[in-house]
Structures are given as structure tokens and as C-alpha cells.
GUTORDO-187824 format. One line per 8 residues: number of its first residue (from 1); their letters; for each residue z, x, y of C-alpha. Coordinates in Angstrom, 2 decimals, always signed. Layout:
NUM	A	Z/X/Y | ...
END
This chain:
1	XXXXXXXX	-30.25/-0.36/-0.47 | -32.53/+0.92/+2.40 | -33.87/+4.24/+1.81 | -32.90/+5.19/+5.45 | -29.66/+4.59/+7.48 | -29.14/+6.55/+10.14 | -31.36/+4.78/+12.77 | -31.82/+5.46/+16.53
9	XXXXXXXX	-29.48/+3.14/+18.82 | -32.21/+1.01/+19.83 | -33.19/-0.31/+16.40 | -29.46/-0.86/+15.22 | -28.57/-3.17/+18.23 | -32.14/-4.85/+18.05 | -30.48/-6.81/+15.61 | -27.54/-8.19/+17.87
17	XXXXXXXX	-29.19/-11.63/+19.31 | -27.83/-13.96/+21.30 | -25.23/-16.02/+20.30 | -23.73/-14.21/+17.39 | -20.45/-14.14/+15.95 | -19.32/-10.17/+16.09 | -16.43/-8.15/+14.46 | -15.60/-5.23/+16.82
25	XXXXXXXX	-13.21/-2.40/+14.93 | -10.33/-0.98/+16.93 | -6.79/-0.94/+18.54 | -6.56/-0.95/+21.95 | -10.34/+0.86/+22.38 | -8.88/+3.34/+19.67 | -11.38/+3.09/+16.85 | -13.81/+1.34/+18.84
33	XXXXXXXX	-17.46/+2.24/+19.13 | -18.00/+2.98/+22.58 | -21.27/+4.11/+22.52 | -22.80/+0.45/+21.09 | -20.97/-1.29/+23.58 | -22.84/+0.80/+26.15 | -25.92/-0.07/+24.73 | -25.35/-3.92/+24.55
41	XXXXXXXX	-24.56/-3.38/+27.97 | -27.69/-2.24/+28.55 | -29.31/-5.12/+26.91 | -27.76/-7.64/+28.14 | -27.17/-9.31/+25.07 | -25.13/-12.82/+25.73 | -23.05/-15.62/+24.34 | -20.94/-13.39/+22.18
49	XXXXXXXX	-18.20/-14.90/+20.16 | -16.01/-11.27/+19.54 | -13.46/-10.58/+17.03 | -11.06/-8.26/+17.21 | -7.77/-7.20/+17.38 | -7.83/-7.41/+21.38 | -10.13/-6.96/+24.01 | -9.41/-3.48/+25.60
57	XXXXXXXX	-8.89/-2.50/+28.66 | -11.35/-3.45/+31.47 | -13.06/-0.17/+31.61 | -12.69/+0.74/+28.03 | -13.63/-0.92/+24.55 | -14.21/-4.95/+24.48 | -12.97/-5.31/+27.80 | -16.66/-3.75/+29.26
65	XXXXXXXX	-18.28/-6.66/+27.21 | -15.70/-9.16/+29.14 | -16.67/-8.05/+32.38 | -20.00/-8.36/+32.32 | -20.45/-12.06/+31.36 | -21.38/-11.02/+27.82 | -18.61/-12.89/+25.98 | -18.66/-16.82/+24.92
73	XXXXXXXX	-15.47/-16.53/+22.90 | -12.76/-14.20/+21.76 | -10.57/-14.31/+18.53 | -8.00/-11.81/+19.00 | -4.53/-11.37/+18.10 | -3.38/-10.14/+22.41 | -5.31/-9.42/+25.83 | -2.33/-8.35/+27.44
81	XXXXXXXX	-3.73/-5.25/+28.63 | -7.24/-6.99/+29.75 | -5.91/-8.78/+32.62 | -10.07/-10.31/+32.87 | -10.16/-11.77/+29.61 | -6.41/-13.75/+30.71 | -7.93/-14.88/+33.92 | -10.86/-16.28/+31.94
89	XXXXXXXX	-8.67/-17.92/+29.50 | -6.95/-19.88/+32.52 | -10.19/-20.58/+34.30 | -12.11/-21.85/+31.39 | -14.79/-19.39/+31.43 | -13.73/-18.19/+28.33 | -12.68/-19.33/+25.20 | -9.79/-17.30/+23.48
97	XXXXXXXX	-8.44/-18.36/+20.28 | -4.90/-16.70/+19.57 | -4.32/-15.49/+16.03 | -1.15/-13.78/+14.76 | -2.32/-10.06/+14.22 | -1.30/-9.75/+10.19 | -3.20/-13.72/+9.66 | -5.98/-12.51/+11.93
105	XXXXXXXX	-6.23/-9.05/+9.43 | -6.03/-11.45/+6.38 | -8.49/-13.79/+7.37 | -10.95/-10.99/+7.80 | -9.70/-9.79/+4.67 | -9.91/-13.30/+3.16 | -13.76/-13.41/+4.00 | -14.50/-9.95/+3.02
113	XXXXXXXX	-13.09/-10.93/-0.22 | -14.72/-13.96/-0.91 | -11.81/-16.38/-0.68 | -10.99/-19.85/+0.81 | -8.59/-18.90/+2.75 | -5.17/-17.44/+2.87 | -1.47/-18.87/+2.73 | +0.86/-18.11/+5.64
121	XXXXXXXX	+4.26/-19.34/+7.19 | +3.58/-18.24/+10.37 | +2.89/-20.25/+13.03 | +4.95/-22.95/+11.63 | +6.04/-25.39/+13.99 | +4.33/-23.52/+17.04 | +0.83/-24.05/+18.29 | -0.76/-22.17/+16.08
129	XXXXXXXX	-0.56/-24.72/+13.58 | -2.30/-27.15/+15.61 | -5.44/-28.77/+13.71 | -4.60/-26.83/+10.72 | -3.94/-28.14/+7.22 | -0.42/-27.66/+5.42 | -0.07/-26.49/+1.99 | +3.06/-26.81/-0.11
137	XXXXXXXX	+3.65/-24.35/-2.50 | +6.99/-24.82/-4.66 | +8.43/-26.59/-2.40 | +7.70/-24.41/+0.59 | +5.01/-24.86/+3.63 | +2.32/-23.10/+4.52 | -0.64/-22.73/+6.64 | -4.04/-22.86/+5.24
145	XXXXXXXX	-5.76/-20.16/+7.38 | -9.61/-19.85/+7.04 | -12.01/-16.66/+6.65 | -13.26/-14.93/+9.62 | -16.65/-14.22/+8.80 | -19.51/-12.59/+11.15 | -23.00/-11.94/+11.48 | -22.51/-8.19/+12.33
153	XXXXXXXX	-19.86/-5.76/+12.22 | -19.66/-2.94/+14.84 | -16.95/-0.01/+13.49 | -16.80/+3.47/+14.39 | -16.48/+5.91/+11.81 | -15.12/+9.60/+11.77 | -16.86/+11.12/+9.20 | -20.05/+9.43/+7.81
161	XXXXXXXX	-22.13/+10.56/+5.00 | -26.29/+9.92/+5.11 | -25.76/+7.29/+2.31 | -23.03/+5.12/+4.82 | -19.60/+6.36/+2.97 | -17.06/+6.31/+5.53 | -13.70/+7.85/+6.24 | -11.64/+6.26/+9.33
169	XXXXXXXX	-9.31/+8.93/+10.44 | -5.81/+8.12/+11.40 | -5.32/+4.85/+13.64 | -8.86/+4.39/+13.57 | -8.29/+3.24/+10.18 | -7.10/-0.41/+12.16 | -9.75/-3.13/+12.07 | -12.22/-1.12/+10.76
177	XXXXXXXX	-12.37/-0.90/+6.89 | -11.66/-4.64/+6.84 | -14.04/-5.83/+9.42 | -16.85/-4.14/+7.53 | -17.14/-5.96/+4.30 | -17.03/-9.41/+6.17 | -20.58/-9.77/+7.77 | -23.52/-10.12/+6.91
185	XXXXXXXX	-24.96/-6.65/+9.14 | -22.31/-4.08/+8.84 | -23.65/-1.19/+11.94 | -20.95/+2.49/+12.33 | -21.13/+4.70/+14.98 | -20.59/+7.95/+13.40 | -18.48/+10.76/+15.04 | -19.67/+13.24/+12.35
193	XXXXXXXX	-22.83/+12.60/+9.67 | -22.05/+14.36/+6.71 | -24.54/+15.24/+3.75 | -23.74/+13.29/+0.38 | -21.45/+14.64/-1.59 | -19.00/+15.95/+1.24 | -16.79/+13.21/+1.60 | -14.52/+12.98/-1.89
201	XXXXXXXX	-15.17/+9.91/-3.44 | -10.61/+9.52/-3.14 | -11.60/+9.66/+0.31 | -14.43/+7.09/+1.15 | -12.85/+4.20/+2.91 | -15.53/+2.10/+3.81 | -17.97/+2.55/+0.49 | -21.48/+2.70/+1.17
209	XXXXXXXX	-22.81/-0.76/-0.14 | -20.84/-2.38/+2.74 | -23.11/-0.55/+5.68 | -26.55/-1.07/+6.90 | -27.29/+1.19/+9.55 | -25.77/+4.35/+11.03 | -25.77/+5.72/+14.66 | -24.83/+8.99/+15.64
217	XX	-22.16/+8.98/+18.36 | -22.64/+11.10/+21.83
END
């Protein structure tokens, strides 16, 4: 465990490179940590496969990323309401991969978990099944879907405590715990930092072992 969490912006995001495969919490920007998408703005960071539920709006959440070239690939389970990331899709400039939202939650799950995969019938006879590999289970099919793993997970947390305990208040609660026990570098921007011992251990949803660094939000 590192004797220090809560680091300045700079440092946290110093260890977003190039290339990587990222979990971004939220619904709709709602749970989504603003204030590190600012600062990969800033960077410039590129080639970004995202994960997430959806990818914002175009001035809000994921959808900043979008618009400024950042973004290789999305996994996401709708851009409906990111009409950039749809004209991408069509033009080729992006990649967007299409996942039911409950198998897209359980395949996050799945890697934060440990398994091979999970079980699902849907997607059955559409083109979601497409490449995939069918599994027959007493006599009924299913897809095999496979973990969603990443190299760092970016979540914003309500109420954080200086040893990385988390609490996700109401529909931040989304993407968010899941997202952070599948990668490798788990990074929350913190609406509140608490001392430990404030949050109730019935209330931690995140627990601390999951999270590497800590930002304050602005």
C-alpha cells in the first residue's frame, strides 16, 4: 500500500500514456470525473481505447475526450446523446464496439472478479453475437462474453477517506464501484477527502485496496 494517496493532478495523470485501455465511471457525465478529463485535455494524451457506459455529451464527460481526437476506440453500451462519437462511427475515424449495458456491467464485473467470462442470452441471433463463441448450458444457449479489463480506472468519488475508502452517492454509484477493481491503476477524483475513520466501514463502497491515487476535485 503506498504510504501517500492523495497526489496533485499532475502526478496521477502522469501515469495515463498513450495508447491505453481506460475505464471512465459515469452515466450520462453523472458520476464522471470532470476535472481529469480536463487535465488529459491538457496533455494531450492520445490513442485512447475508453470504456464506459456512453460517451457524454459533447461538452460534458467522455464526449470532451471525443472531440478532441483523443479517442482510438470506444466500448460503450449508447452514444445517442454524443452525436460526434456517431459521426465517427460512420466515418471510420472511430472504432465503437456496442455492448448491451447489463453484459457490458458484467464483463467489467467478470474481470474485476477474476473470471473467464460470463454467460448471457442476449444478443442471441443479433449482431452482437457475431465472432462470439456459444455455450450450451442444459440445453439452453448462451453467449460467452469476455472480461473487460483496463490499465487505469478514472471514477469520481463523493466522499473519500485519506486511506482511498470510497462512498459513491446516489446515481453516481453507476459504473463506478465496478470499474474500479478491474485495472491495473485505479485513480478517484474526490468531491470530499475525509479523515480515516469517518466513513462507516457499512458504508465504504469502493474499499481502499482497490485505489492508487486520490485527487481532490475543484
Amino acid at each position: 500500500m503506498k504510504m501517500k494517496k492523495i497526489v496533485s493532478m499532475e502526478e496521477a495523470i502522469s501515469h495515463i500514456k498513450d495508447g491505453m485501455t481506460v475505464h471512465i465511471g459515469g452515466f450520462l457525465a453523472v458520476g464522471t470525473p470532470e476535472n481529469i478529463i480536463t487535465a488529459l485535455i491538457e496533455k494531450g494524451v492520445k490513442d485512447l481505447t475508453i470504456v464506459a457506459n456512453d460517451t457524454g455529451y459533447p461538452d460534458r464527460g467522455i464526449g470532451r475526450l471525443v472531440l478532441n481526437n483523443q479517442v482510438k476506440k470506444v466500448i460503450a453500451s449508447h452514444i445517442g446523446t454524443n452525436p460526434e462519437t456517431g459521426r465517427r462511427m460512420q466515418s471510420g475515424e472511430m472504432e465503437v464496439e456496442l455492448v448491451p449495458q447489463g453484459t457490458l456491467a458484467e464483463r467489467v464485473r467478470a474481470a474485476g472478479c477474476g473470471l473467464g467470462g460470463v454467460l448471457t442470452p442476449t444478443g442471441l441471433g443479433t449482431i452482437v453475437a457475431e465472432g462470439k463463441d456459444i455455450v450450451t448450458v442444459d440445453g439452453k444457449d448462451y453467449l460467452l462474453e469476455k472480461p473487460i479489463k483496463a490499465d487505469v480506472a478514472l471514477l469520481l468519488g463523493t466522499t473519500v477517506d485519506k486511506a482511498g475508502n470510497v462512498i459513491f452517492a446516489k446515481t453516481t454509484k453507476n459504473f463506478n464501484p465496478l470499474m474500479g477493481t478491474a485495472a491495473d491503476l485505479v485513480i478517484v477524483e474526490a468531491e470530499k477527502i475525509v479523515e480515516v475513520g469517518e466513513i462507516d466501514p457499512d458504508h465504504v463502497m469502493l474499499s481502499k485496496i482497490f485505489v492508487d491515487y486520490i485527487v481532490e476535485g475543484k
